[in-house]
C-alpha positions as CSV (number, residue, x, y, z in Angstrom):
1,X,3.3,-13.7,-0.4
2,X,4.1,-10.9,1.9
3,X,4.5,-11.4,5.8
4,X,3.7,-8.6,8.4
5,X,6.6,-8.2,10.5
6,X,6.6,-5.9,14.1
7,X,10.5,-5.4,14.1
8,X,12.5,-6.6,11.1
9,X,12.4,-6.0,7.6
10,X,14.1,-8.2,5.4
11,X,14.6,-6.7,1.8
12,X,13.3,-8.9,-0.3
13,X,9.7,-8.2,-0.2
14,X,7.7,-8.5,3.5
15,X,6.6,-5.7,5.3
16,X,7.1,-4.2,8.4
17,X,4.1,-3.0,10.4
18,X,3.8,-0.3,13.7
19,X,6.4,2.9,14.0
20,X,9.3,0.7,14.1
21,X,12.4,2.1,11.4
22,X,13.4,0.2,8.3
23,X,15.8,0.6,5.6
24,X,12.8,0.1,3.0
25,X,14.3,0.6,-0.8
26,X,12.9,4.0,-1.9
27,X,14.3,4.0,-5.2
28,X,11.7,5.1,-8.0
29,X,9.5,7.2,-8.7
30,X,6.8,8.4,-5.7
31,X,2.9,7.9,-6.1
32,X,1.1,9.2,-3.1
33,X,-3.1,8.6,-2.0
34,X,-5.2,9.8,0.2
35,X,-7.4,6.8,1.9
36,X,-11.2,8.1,2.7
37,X,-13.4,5.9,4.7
38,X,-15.5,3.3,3.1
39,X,-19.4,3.8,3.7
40,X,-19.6,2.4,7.4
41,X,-16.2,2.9,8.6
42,X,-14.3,5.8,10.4
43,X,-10.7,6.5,9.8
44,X,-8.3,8.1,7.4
45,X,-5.0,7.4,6.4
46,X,-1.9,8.0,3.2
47,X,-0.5,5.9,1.1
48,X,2.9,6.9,-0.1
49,X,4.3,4.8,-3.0
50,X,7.8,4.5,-4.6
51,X,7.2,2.7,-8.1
52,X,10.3,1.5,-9.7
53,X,9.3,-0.4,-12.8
54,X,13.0,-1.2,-13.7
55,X,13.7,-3.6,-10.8
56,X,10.4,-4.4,-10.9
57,X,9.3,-3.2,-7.5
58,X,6.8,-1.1,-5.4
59,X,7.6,0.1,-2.0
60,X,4.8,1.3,0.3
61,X,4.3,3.3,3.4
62,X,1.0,2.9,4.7
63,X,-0.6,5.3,7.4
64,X,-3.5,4.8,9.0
65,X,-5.6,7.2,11.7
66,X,-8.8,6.5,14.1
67,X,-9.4,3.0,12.3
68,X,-11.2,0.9,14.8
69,X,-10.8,-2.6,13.4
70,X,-7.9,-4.8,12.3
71,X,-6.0,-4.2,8.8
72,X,-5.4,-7.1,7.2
73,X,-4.5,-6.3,3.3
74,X,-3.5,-3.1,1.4
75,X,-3.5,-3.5,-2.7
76,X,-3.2,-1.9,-5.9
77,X,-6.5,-2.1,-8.1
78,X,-7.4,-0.8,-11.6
79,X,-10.4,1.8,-11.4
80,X,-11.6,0.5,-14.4
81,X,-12.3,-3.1,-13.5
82,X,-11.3,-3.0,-9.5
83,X,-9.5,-6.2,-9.9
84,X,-6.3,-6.0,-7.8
85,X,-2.9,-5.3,-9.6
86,X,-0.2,-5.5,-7.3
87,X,-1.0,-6.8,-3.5
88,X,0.8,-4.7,-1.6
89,X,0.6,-6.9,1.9
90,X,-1.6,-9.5,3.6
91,X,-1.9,-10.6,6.6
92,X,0.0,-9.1,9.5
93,X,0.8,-10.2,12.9
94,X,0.1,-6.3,14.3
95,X,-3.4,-5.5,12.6
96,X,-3.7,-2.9,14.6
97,X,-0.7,-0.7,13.7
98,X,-0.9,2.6,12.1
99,X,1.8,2.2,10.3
100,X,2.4,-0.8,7.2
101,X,5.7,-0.9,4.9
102,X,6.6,-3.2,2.3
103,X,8.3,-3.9,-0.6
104,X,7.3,-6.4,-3.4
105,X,7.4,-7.6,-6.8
106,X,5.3,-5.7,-9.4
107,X,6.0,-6.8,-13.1
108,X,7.0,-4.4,-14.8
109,X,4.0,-3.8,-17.3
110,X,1.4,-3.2,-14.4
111,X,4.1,-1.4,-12.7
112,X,4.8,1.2,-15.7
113,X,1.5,1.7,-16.1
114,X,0.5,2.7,-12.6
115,X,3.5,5.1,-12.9
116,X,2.5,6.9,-16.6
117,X,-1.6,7.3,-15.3
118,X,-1.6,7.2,-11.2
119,X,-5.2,8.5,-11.8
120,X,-6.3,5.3,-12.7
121,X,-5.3,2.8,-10.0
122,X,-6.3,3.4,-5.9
123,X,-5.6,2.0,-3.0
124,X,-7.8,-0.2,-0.9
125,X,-7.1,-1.2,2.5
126,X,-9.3,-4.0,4.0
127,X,-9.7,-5.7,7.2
128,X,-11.2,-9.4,7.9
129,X,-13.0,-11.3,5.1
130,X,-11.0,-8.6,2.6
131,X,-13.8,-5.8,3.8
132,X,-12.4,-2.8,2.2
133,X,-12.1,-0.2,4.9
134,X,-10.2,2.7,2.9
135,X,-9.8,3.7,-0.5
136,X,-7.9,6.5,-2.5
137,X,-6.9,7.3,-6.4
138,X,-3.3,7.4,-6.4
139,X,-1.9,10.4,-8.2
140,X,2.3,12.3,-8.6
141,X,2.9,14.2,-5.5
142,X,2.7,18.1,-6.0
143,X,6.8,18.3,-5.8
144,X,7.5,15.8,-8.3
């Protein structure tokens, strides 16, 4: 479970929401995906990982832009099966920030695996109801 907080972060897992500053653990290796609109939304945003499959943890950084309804959830899912693989966060007191950061558990199979073939896990971000809203393949960044 991963709380939504407007201005603390507490490092062992829940996630801190709007432009405040946090001291999130970026130790791993960094994933990054673009988020495209799903069919009937607006808005863009970037998802930048930090995947660290040896303490078992995936840190994320969450943009959004122009989204006009609430974000409620962001996740990991496999492309092959679009069942979710890591939940990234849920619910948040400050749906509509631009900004989401957290830092939770991943098990460090799903974790490796995500790390060895970005291509086939993305992003969804969803609002109310678990709507998804935005949606991109992760992949390396080009300077890694």
């Amino acid at each position: 479970l991963c709380l939504i907080l407007a201005t603390s972060f507490v490092a062992s897992g829940p996630a801190l929401a709007s432009g405040s500053r946090s001291s999130v653990v970026r130790a791993g290796r960094p994933l990054v995906a673009a988020l495209a609109p799903m069919p009937g939304y607006t808005g863009s945003g970037v998802a930048h990982l930090t995947d660290n499959p040896g303490q078992q943890r995936i840190c994320s950084t969450i943009t959004t832009k122009n989204v006009t309804v609430p974000i409620m959830a962001a996740h990991i899912h496999a492309a092959s099966t679009g069942n979710v693989v890591v939940p990234l966060f849920t619910s948040t007191t400050n749906a509509m920030a631009t900004t989401f950061r957290s830092c939770v558990h991943a098990p460090r199979s799903p974790a490796k695996a995500i790390l060895m073939h970005p291509s086939r896990y993305f992003v969804m971000v969803h609002t109310s109801g678990m709507t998804p809203i935005l949606k991109g393949t992760l992949a390396k960044p080009n300077n890694s």
